[in-house]
N, C-alpha and C positions, 0 to 999 in steps of 0.2 A: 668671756669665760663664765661657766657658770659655778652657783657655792659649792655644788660638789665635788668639781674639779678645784675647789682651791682649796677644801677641805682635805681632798684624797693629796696633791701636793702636802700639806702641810705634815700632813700624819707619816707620809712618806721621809720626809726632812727628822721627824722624830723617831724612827725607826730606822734612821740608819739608812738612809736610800733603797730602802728595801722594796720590792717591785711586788711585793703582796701586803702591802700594807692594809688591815681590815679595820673601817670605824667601829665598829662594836665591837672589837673585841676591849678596850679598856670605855667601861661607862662615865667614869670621870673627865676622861679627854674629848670623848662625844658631845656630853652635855653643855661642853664650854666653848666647842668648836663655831657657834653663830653667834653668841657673842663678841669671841674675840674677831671675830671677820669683820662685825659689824665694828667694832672701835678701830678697827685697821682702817679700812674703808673711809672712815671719816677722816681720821687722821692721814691718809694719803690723798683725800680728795680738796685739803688745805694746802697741801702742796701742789698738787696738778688739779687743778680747777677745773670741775664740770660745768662746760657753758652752754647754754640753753637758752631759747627767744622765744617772746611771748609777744603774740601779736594783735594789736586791740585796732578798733577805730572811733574818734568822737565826731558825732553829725550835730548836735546841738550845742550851741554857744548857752552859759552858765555866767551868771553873777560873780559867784564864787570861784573854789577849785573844783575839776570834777574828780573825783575818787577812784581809781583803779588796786582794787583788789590782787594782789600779788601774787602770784601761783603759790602754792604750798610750803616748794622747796627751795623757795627761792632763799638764798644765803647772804650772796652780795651783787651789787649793782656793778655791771659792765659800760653800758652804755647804755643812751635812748635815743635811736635812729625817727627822726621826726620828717614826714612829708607831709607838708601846710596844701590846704586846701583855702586857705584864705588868707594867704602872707605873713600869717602873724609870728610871732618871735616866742619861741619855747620857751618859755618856765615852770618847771618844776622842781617839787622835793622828795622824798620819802619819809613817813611817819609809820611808824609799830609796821605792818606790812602791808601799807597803803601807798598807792601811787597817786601824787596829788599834782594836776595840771591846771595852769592856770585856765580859767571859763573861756578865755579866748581864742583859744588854739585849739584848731578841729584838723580835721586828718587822720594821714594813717601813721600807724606808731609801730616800732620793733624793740622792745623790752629785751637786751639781750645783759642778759644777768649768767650771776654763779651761781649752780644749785647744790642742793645738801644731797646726800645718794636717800635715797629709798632705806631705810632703817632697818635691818635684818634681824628677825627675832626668832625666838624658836620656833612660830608657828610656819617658818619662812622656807618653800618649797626648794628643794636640792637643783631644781631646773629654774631657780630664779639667776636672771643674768645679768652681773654687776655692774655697775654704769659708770665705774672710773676707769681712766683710760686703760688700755691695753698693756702702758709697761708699768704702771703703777698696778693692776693685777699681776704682774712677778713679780712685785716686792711683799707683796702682802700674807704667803706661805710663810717666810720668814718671819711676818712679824708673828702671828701665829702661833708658829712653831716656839719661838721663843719664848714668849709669853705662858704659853704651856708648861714648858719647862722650870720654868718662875719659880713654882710652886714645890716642886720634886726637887730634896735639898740634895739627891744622889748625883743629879741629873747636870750636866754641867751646859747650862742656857749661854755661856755666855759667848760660845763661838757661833748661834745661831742669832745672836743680837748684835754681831761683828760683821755676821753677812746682809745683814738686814741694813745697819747704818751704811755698809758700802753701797748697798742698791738703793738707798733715800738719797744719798748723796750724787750717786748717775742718777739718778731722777729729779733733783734736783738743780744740777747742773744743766741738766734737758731744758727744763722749764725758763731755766736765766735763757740759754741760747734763743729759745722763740721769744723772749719778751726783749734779746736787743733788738734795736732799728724801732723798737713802739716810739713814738712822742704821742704823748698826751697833752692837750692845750686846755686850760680851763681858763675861764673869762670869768671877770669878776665885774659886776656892773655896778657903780653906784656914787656916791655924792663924794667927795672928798674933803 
């Protein structure tokens, strides 16, 4: 979807479902409308995680670690999909937004991590197209909406932040249903 469909949604929600709902006509709710997208956005992309792979490869063997520079957005680590080109046994960590692999281990690598969205600011085009999922874009009019209302003591926000927790909560139920059947195995190697 893009911000100005989730804009004209949102103003729509404040208006009453009204099918002509016009952003300028109130400049106060205009000016707020890519802010609040963008703290929606965040705050639903903590809950339905945007995952995203980064693909490197090391041809020379290092004393040390070798350093891999982290994409931008990168938020949190998924996993490190590692194919040895010379048998060796993967070690690494992460530091500040460095990938650090031991000198030994050459190959090709699949960085497949969580990323942060793209930061939506006012200078941020209406045909920009939001990169959290698809049903976490319908929950986000609502937050919006609501948040908008916040402010306007006339305005009663609170049945727009009632439809809002009910669609974090199907969304968040969503997200449990795909992470049953995960096992996760981590190995711990060392002296005892």
């Amino acid at each position: 979807m893009k911000l100005s469909q989730i804009k004209e949604l949102a103003v729509k929600l404040i208006d009453e479902y009204s099918n002509n709902a016009n952003l300028t006509d109130d400049e106060d709710i205009r000016l707020k409308l890519n802010g609040l997208c963008n703290l929606g956005q965040i705050e639903l992309s903590l809950i339905k995680k945007i995952k995203k792979t980064y693909e490197f490869s090391i041809d020379e063997e290092s004393d040390n670690y070798n350093v891999i520079t982290l994409p931008e957005d990168f938020m949190e680590e998924n996993r490190l999909r590692y194919y040895s080109s010379n048998n060796s046994i993967l070690s690494y960590y992460i530091q500040d937004n460095n990938l650090k692999i031991a000198g030994n281990c050459l190959g090709n690598f699949e960085f497949e991590y969580f990323a942060k969205p793209q930061e939506i600011t006012e200078e941020t085009l209406d045909d920009y197209e939001l990169e959290i999922d698809l049903i976490a874009q319908q929950v986000l009019p609502y937050y919006v909406a609501s948040d908008i209302l916040k402010s306007d003591v006339s305005a009663n926000y609170t049945a727009f932040e009632a439809k809002y927790n009910a669609k974090l909560e199907i969304l968040m139920n969503s997200v449990r249903k795909e992470d049953n059947g995960l096992i996760t195995i981590n190995q711990i190697i060392g002296n005892l």
